[in-house]
C-alpha positions, -999 to 999 in steps of 0.1 A, spaced: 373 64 -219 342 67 -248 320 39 -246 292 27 -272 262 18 -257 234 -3 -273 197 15 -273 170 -3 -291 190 -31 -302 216 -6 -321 250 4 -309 253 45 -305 279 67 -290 310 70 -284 299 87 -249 316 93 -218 310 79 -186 293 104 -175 274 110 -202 259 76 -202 252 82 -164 232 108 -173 214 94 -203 196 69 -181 225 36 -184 218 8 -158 238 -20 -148 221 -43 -174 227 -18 -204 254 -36 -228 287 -12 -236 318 -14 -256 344 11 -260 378 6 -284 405 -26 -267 375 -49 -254 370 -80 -276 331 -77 -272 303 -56 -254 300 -64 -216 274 -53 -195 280 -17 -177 280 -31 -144 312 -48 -151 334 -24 -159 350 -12 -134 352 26 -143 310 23 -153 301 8 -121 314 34 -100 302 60 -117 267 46 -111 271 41 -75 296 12 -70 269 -8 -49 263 -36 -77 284 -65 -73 300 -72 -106 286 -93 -130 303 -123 -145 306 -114 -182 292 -135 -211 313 -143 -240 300 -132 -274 334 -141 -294 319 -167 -317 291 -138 -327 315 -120 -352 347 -128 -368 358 -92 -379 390 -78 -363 394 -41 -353 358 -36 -362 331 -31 -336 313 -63 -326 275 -67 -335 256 -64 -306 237 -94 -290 206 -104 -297 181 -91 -277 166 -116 -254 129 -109 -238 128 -105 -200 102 -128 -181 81 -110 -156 67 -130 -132 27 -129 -132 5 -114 -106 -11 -139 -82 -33 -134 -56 -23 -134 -20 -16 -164 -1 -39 -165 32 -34 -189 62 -62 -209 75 -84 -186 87 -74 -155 78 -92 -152 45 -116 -122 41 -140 -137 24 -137 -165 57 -145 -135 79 -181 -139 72 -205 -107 79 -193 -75 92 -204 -68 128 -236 -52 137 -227 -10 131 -255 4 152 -260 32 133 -300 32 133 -301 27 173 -271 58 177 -292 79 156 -329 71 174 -303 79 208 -293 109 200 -335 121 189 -351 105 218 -330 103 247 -294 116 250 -277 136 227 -239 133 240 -239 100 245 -258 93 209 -230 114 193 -205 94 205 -223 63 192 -227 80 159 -190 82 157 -184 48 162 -210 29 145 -201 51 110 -165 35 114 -178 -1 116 -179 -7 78 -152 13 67 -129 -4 94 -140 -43 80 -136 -28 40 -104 -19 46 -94 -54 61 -89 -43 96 -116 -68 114 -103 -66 149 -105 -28 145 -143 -32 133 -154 -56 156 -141 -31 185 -159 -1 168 -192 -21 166 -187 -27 209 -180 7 213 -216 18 191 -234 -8 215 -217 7 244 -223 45 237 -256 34 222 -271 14 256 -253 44 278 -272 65 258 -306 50 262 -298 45 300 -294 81 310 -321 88 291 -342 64 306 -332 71 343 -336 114 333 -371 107 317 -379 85 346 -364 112 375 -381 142 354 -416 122 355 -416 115 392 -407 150 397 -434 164 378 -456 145 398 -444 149 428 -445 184 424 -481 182 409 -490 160 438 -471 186 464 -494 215 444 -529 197 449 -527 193 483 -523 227 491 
């Protein structure tokens, strides 16, 4: 069957089903072909609704008899009504789970991993590197858990850090001078 289909408020065709399929129709689109009384949305023709998948329930049709009077002719097409679209609106938050709530991002560390890594251990410094550069990126992007790990982890690679380097500075000292003392008394 040849179906007229409305496109800017103006009925074109005759097209076939699969015609209109391929020209884009939806569900919504208003058709008519010849034997129908007035236009019905394509979704509730049995024949157009398979042909576009058959997963939309049909759609009780609206009468638009009383729109024209004319017999045999084609009836006008509806008026066009504007579709509301809802507004955006910002996210709802629970109590306490607001960002803004969240207060100041965690301590990063960055300053003490970097002063690590040139005065006293250089693995361990790395490591806190790593983890204090992801403190800020990780709160940005909302994940505040994630940050607030990050920043223990920089702390914990940081301190580490300074603690070897401590304890080798502090072994490497008493060797020297025990092997200065060792030297002198020979």
């Amino acid at each position: 069957m040849r179906y007229y289909v409305v496109e800017n408020e103006k009925p074109v065709g005759p097209y076939e089903v699969d015609q209109l399929v391929a020209r884009g129709l939806k569900g919504d689109d208003l058709v008519w072909c010849d034997g129908m009384a007035d236009w019905k949305r394509a979704d509730s023709i049995e024949e157009i609704r398979c042909a576009l998948g058959g997963a939309m329930p049909p759609v009780p049709p609206v009468d638009y008899s009383s729109a024209y009077q004319a017999e045999g002719s084609m009836p006008p097409v509806p008026p066009c009504e504007p579709q509301y679209q809802q507004p955006y609106q910002q996210p709802q938050y629970a109590a306490g789970d607001n960002p803004m709530s969240m207060g100041v991002p965690p301590k990063n560390w960055l300053v003490e991993s970097i002063l690590c890594t040139l005065c006293c251990c250089l693995p361990f410094g790395i490591v806190g590197i790593v983890k204090a550069s992801n403190v800020n990126s990780l709160w940005n992007a909302g994940r505040y858990d994630e940050a607030y790990k990050a920043s223990a982890d920089a702390k914990k690679w940081t301190l580490i850090g300074v603690g070897v380097g401590l304890a080798v500075n502090i072994i490497y000292t008493i060797v020297m001078f025990a092997t200065g003392f060792i030297n002198n008394l020979q």
